[in-house]
Structure formats: C-alpha cells, structure tokens
PADREN-824841 format. One record per residue (C-alpha): x, y, z. Coordinates in nm, 4 decimals, always signed. Each point is the difference from the previous one (the first is absolute). Layout:
<rs>
@x X | y Y | z Z;
...
</rs>
This chain:
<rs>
@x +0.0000 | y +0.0000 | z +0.0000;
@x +0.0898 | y +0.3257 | z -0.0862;
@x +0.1441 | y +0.2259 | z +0.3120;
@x -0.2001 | y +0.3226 | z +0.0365;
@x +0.2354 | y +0.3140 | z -0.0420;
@x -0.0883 | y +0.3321 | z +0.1790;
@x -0.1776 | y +0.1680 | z -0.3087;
@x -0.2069 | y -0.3350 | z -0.0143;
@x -0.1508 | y +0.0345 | z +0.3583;
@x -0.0517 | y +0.3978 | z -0.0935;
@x -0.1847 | y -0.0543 | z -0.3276;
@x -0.1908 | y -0.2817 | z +0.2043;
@x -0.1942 | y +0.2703 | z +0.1729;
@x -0.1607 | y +0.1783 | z -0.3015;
@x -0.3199 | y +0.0707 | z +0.0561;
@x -0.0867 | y -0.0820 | z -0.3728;
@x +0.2048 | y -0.1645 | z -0.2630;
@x +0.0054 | y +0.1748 | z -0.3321;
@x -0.1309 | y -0.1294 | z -0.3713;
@x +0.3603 | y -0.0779 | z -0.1174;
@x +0.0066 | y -0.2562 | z +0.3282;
@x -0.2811 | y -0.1535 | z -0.0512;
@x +0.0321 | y -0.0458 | z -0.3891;
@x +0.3624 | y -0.1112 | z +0.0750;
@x -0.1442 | y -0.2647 | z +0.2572;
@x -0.2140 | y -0.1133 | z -0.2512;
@x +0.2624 | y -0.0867 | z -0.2287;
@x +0.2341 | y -0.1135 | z +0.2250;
@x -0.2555 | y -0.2524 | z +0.1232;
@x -0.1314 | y -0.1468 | z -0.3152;
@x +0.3183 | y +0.0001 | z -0.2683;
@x +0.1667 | y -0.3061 | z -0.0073;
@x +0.3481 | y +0.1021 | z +0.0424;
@x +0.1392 | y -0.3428 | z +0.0437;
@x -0.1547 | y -0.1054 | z -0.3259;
@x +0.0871 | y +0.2775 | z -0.1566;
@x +0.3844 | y +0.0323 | z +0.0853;
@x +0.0419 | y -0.3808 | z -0.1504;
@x -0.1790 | y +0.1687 | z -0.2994;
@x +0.2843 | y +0.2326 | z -0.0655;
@x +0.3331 | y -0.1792 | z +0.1421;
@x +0.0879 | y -0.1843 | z -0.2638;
@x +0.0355 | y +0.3519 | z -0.2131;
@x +0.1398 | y +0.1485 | z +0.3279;
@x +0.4054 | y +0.0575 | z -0.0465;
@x +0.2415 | y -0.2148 | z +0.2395;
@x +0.2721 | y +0.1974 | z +0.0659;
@x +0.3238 | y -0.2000 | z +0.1613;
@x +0.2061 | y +0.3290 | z +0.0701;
@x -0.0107 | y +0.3388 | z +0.0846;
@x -0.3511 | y +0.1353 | z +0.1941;
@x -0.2255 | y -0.2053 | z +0.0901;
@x -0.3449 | y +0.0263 | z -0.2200;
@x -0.2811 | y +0.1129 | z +0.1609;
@x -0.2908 | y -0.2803 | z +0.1473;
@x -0.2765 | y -0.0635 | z -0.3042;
@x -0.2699 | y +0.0613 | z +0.2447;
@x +0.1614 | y +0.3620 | z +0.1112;
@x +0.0384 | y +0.0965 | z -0.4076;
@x -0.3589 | y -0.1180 | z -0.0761;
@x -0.1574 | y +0.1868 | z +0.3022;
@x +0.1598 | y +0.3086 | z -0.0936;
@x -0.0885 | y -0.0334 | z -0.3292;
@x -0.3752 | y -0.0899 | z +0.0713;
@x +0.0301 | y +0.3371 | z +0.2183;
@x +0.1277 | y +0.1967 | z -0.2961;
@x -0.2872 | y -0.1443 | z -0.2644;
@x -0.2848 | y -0.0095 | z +0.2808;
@x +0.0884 | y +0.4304 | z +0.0505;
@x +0.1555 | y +0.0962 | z -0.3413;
@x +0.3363 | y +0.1204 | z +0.1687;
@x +0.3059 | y +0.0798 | z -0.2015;
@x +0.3435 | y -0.2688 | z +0.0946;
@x +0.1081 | y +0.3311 | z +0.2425;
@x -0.3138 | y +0.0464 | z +0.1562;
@x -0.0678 | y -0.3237 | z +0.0673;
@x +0.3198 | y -0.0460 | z +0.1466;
@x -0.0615 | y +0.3657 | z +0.2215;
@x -0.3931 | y -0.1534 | z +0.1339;
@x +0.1853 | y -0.2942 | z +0.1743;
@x +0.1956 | y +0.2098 | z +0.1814;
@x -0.2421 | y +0.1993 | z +0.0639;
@x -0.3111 | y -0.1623 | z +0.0197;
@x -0.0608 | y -0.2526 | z +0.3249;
@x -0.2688 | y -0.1779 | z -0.1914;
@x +0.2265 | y -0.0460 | z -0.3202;
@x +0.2795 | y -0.1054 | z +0.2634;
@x -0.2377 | y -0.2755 | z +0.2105;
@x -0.0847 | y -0.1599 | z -0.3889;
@x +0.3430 | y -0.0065 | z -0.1104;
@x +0.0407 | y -0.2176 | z +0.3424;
@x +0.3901 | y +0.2204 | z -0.0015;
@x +0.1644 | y +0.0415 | z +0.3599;
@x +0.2344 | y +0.3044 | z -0.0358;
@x +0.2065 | y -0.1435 | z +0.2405;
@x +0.1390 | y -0.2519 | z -0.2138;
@x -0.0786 | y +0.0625 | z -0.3600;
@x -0.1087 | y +0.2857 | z -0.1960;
@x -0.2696 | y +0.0809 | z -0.3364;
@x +0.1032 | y -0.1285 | z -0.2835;
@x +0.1189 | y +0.3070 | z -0.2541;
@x -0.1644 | y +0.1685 | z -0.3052;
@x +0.2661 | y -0.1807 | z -0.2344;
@x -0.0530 | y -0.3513 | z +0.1839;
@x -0.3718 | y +0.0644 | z -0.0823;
@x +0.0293 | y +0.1127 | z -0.3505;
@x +0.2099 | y -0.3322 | z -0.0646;
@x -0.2557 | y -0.1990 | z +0.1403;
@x -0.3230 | y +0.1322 | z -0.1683;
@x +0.2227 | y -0.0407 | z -0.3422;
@x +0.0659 | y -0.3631 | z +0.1027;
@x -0.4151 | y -0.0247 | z +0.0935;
@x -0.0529 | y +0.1480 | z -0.3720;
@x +0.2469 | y -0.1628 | z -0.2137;
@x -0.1274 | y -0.3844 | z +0.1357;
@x -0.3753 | y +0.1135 | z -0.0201;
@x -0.0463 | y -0.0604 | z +0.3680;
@x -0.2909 | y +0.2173 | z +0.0547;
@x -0.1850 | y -0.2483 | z -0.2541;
@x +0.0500 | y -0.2926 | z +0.2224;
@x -0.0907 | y +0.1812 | z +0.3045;
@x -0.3296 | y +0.0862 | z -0.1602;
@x -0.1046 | y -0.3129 | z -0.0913;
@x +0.1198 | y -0.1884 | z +0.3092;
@x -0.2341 | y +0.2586 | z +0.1696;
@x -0.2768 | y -0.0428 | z -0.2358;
@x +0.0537 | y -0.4333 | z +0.0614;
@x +0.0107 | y +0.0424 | z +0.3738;
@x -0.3458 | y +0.2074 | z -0.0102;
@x -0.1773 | y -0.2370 | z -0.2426;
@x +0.1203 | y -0.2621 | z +0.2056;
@x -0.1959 | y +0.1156 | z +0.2947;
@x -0.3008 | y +0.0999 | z -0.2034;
@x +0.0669 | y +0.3684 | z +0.0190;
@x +0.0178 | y -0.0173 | z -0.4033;
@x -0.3228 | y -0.1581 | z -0.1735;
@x -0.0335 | y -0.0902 | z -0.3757;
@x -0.2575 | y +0.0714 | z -0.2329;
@x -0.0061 | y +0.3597 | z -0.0727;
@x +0.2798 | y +0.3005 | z -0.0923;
@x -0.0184 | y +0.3835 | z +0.0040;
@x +0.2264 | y +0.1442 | z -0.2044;
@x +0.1161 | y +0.3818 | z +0.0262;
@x +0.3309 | y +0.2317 | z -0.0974;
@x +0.0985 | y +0.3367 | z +0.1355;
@x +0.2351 | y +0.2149 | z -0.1156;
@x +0.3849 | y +0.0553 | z +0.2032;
@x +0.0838 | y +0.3206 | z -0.0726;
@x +0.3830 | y +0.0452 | z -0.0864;
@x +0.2505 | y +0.3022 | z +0.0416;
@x -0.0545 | y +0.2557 | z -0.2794;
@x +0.3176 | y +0.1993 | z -0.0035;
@x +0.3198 | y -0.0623 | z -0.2110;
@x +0.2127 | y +0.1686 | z +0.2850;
@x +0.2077 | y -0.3257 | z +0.0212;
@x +0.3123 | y -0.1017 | z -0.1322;
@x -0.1180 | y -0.1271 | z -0.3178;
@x -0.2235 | y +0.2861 | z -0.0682;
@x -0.2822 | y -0.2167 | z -0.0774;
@x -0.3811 | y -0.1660 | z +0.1441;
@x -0.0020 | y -0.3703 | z +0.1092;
@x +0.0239 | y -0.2156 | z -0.3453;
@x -0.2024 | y -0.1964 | z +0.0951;
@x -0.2761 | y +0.2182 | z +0.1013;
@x -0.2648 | y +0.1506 | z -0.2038;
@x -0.2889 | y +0.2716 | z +0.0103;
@x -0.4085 | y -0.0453 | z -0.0280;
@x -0.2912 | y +0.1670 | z +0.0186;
@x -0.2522 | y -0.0837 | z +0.2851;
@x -0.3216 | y +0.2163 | z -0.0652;
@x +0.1907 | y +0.3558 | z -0.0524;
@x +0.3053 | y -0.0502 | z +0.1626;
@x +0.3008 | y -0.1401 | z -0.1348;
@x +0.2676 | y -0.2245 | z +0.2329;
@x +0.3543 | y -0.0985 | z -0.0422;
@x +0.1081 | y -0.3513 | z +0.1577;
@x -0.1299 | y -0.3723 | z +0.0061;
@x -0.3106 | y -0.1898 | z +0.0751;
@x -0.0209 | y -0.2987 | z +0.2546;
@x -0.2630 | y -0.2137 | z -0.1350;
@x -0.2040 | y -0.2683 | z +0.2783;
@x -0.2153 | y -0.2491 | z +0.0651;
@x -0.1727 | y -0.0667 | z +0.2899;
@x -0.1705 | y -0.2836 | z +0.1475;
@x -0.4004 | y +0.1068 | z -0.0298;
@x -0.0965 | y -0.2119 | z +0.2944;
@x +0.2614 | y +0.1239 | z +0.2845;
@x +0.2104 | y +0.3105 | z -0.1827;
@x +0.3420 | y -0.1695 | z +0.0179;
@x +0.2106 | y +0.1176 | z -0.2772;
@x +0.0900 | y -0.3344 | z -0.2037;
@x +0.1988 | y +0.1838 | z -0.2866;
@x +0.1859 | y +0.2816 | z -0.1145;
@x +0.1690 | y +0.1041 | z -0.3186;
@x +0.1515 | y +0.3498 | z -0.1085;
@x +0.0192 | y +0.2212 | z -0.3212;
@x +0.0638 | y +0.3452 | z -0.1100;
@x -0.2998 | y +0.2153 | z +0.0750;
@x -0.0530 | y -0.0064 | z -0.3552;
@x -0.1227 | y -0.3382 | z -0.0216;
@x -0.3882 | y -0.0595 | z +0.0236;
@x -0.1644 | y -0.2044 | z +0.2721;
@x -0.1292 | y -0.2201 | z -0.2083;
@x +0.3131 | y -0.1451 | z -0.1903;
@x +0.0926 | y -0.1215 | z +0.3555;
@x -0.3515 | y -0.1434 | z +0.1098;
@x +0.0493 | y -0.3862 | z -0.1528;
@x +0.3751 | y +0.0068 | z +0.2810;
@x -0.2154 | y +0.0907 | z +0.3013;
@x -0.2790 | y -0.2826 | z -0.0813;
@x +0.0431 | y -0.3293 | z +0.1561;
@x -0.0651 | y -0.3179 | z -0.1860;
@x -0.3087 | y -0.1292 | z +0.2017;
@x -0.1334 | y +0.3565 | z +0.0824;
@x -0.3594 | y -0.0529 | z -0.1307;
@x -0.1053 | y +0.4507 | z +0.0597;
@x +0.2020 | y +0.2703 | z -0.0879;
@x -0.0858 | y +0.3572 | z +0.1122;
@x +0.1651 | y +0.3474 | z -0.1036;
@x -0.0483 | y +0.3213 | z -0.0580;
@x -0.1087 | y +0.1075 | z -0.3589;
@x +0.3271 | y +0.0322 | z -0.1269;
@x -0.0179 | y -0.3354 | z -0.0696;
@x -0.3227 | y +0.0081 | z -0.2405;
@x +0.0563 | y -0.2219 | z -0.2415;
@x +0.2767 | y -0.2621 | z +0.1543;
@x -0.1764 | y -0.3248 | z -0.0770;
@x +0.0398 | y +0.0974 | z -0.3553;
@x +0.3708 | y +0.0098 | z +0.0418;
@x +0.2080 | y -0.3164 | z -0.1673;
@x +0.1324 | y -0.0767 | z +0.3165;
@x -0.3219 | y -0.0681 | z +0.1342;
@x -0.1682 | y -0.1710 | z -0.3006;
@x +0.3003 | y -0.2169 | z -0.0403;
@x +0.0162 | y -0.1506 | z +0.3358;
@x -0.2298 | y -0.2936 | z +0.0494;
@x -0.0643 | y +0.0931 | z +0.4027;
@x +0.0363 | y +0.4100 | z -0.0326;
@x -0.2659 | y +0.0029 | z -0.2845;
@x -0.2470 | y -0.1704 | z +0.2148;
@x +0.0105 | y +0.3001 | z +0.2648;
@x -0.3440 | y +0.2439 | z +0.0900;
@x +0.2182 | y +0.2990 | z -0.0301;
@x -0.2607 | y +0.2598 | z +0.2294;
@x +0.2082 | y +0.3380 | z -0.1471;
@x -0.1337 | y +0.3249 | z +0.1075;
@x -0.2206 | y +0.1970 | z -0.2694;
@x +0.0728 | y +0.3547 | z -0.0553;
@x -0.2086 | y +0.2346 | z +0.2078;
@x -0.1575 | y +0.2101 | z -0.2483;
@x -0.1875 | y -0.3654 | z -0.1715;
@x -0.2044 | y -0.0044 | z +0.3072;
@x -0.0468 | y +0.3329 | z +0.0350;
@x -0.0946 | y +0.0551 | z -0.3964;
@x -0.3369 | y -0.2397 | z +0.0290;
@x -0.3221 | y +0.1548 | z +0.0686;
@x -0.1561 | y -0.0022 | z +0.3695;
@x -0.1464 | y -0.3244 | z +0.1145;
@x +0.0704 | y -0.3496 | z +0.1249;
@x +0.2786 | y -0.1084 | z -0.2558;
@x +0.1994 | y +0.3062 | z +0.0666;
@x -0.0186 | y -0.0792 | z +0.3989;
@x +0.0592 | y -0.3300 | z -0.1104;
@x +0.3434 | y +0.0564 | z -0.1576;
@x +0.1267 | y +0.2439 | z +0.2335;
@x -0.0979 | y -0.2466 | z +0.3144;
@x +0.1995 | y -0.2742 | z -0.2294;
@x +0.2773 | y +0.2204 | z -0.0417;
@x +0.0081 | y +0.0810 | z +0.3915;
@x +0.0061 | y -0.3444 | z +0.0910;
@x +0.3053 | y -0.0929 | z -0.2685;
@x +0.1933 | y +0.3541 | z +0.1714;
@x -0.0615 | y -0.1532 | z +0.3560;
@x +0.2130 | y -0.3482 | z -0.1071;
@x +0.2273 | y +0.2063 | z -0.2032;
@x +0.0681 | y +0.2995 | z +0.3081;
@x +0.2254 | y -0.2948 | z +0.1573;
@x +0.2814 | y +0.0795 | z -0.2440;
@x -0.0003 | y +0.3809 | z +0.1514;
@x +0.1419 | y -0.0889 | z +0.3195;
@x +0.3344 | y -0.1873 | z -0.1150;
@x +0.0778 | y +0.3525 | z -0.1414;
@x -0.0976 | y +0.1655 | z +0.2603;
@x +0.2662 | y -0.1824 | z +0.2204;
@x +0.2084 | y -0.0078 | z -0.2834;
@x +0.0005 | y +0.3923 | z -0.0052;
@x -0.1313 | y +0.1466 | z +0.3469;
@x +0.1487 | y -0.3033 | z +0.1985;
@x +0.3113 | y -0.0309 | z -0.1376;
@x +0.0224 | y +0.3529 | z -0.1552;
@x +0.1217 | y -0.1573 | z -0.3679;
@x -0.1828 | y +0.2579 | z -0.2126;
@x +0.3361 | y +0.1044 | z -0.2227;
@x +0.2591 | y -0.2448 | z -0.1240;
@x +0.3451 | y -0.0274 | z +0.1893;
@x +0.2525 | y -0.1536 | z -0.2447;
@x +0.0249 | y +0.0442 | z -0.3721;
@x -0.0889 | y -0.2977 | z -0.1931;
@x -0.3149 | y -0.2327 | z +0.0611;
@x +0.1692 | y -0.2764 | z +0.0941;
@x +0.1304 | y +0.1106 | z +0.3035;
@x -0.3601 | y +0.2066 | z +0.0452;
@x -0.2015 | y -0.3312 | z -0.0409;
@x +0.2293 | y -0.1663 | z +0.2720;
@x -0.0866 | y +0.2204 | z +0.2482;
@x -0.3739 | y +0.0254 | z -0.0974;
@x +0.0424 | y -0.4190 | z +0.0401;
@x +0.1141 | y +0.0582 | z +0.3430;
@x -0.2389 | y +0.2506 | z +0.0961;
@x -0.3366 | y -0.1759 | z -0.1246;
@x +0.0893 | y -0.3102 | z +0.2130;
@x +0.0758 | y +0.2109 | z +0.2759;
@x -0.3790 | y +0.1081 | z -0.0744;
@x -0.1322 | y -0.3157 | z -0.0196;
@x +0.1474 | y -0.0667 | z +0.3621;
@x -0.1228 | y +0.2935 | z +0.1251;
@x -0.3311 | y -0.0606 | z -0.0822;
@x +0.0119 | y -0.3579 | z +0.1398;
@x +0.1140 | y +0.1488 | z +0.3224;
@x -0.2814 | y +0.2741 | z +0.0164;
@x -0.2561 | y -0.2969 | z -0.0731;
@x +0.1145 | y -0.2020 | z +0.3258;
@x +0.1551 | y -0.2519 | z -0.2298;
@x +0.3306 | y +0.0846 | z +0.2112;
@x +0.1898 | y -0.3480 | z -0.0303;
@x +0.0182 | y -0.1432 | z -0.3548;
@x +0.3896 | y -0.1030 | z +0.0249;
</rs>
C-alpha cells in the first residue's frame, strides 16, 4: 500500500473534490492498464544502456492526460507538477522519481502512431463492452462533423495542412477534416470511426460505418440517397438494410394542412429521436475533451488521436451508466 505523504492527508480534507478528480477517478477505475501496457510492450524500446526508459503505464497515463485535456507536450508536462489530481493519476512519488519530459512524450505518442496503437485500443474497448452486453447488434447511426484545422500559413513552410481541405456548411465555409461515425442505435456506443478531408461528403463514407448484420440505418439527410450507392447495392447483407434517413425539413413543411402532413413530421420526429444518439459522442468529443481544432498536421496522426479519444468516450459513458467494471 501506498504511504500517505503530507500533501495527501491535506488534500484528504477537501470539502469537495473537483470535476477533473472525479473524471480522473473514473478513468483510473475502469481502463485496463494491465491489458493495455501488454498491448504496447512489444513496440516499447528496450534500452540496455544509458537512462533507464520510463514505466509503459507512467507514458500511457500521461499521454491519456494530454488527449483526455488537449494539452501541448510542455503543458502537459507543467499540469503534473502542478496539478495534485494530474499527480495522484500519474501514481508519481516526487520523492523518488519525477514526470516524464515533453521530448519523452513526443517519442512515445510517435511510437503510439507509427504502430497504429490507438486502433487496437479501440477495438479491444469496443470487444470488452460487447462482451458484457453494453454493445447490441442490429441497428447503426451514422453521422460526421467537421474538425476545424489551423488557417494561417505563418509556419515554416508557409503553407495550410495538405491534407486538409475547405467546405461549405449552409453559408459558412471551414478549413480542416471530418471525423465520420457510427454509433450503436440501441445503446450509443461508438462502434466505428474513419477520417477525411472536410471536403469529402458524408455519404461516400456511410457503407465503412455500417456493420454487416446491422438490419436499420439512421442519419441525417445528408445521406438521402445512400442505398442507391454501389457499395450498398453490391453487398449481399448491406443492400438488405431499412435505411430510416432523415427527409429534408421543408418536404414536410411544403404539404398542405391535415393528417398526412402531421403524419410525416411525427415520422420524422421519431427517426431524429434514434438518430439524436450520435450528438452526444461529439459532444464529449468536443466539450469533454475540448478537440474542436486539429493538433498535428497530417490526418494520420489526427485520426490517432480521435481513435484514442472516442474510446475514451465510450468508457466514459459506460462509467456514467453504472456499468463501472467491464475489465
């Protein structure tokens, strides 16, 4: 057991414990860091001189902490030594070790990145939760929302993100990349995610998001017309699916006075009360976890962290529906 230091016994005595404790409990409490160290160690470099590395567990936590509150490899670094909750979930006693650095970090995502770790974090979540029923079958809701991306060319190579593009959304044009997922209808567990440049439509990413024995689709009406796609037609299971796809408003709202116009606009309320799931991954995604801009250049290294962050999601929600201990 772990001996109690001074600033322990004083932070004992609070007479409330913040947010970031409580969210930090959370997560402390439901990852499984065991499972998830063996996950990474055989990527993990060995080295048989010079410094010791850093523990797997101590570079992930940090790392979680850095994704879960969009912090830069500095300020990350700074909130541990600042912060007493950051400190209690990095589990570091100051009297015999210290936070890992900014450059120790910044290896360490790049290692995450280059061996698509994030994607087999995400999926062992995803297992685990279906596993214990959190994660039904049947049905999919499919949504994308737009990451916006820096605008300037104040950089060294005087240029926008490559790989980043601009669209119109009603009159306003963004710069950046879309996150395109789909969501469990039945509990609201995200179950995939892909990512494009903003420019891309929804719907040319619809057939990825669709299971194989999802029987109902929902969406928005940005995806009007995706059973006629050929990815749809062409696949024996996909091309069997009741794809319930929101209608524009205005088709309602154009018929004349009378029971089929209430009809269609209670039909179209009940298909927006199924589809409304999708809302809240985002609005983790982006009030939660503050990811409303992209961090790195490059989607690749974008998508990783998005990875990371929706299964971190998923978690969440578990834990705020009482479904504490999956692991």
């Amino acid at each position: 057991m772990k001996q109690l230091t001074f600033t322990d016994y004083e932070y004992s005595n609070r007479k409330r414990k913040t947010k970031r404790d409580e969210f930090l409990k959370i997560m402390n409490d439901i990852i499984p860091w065991n499972e998830w160290v063996a996950y990474i160690e055989p990527y993990y470099y060995k080295n048989k001189t010079g410094r010791p590395a850093k523990g797997i567990e101590t570079m992930l936590r940090m790392y979680m902490l850095q994704s879960w509150f969009n912090l830069s490899d500095e300020s990350v670094e700074d909130s541990i030594y600042d912060s007493y909750a950051f400190r209690t979930f990095m589990n570091i006693d100051y009297m015999t070790d210290q936070a890992p650095d900014a450059t120790t970090l910044c290896k360490f995502r790049k290692m995450l990145v280059d061996n698509n770790i994030a994607k087999t974090l995400f999926d062992a979540i995803n297992k685990c939760l279906e596993q214990h029923g959190h994660i039904m079958r049947g049905g999919t809701i499919v949504d994308a929302t737009i990451i916006e991306a820096p605008k300037s060319t104040k950089n060294s190579t005087k240029t926008r993100g490559p790989e980043m593009h601009q669209t119109k959304k009603g009159n306003q044009w963004h710069f950046g990349m879309k996150t395109h997922i789909g969501v469990d209808a039945g509990t609201g567990y995200i179950h995939t995610v892909t990512a494009t440049p903003a420019n891309v439509h929804d719907i040319t990413e619809a057939y990825k998001l669709i299971r194989d024995d999802d029987g109902v689709v929902y969406g928005d009406s940005g995806y009007l017309g995706v059973k006629a796609r050929d990815e749809i037609i062409c696949n024996g299971n996909k091309s069997l699916i009741d794809f319930r796809i929101n209608e524009r408003p205005n088709k309602y709202r154009n018929l004349p006075e009378g029971y089929a116009r209430e009809f269609e606009k209670l039909f179209e309320r009940r298909k927006s009360s199924v589809r409304s799931k999708v809302e809240y991954a985002f609005l983790i995604i982006k009030r939660t976890f503050g990811y409303r801009r992209t961090v790195y250049r490059g989607i690749a290294k974008n998508f990783h962290r998005l990875l990371v962050l929706f299964g971190s999601a998923n978690l969440l929600m578990c834990a705020r529906s009482g479904g504490l201990r999956i692991t």
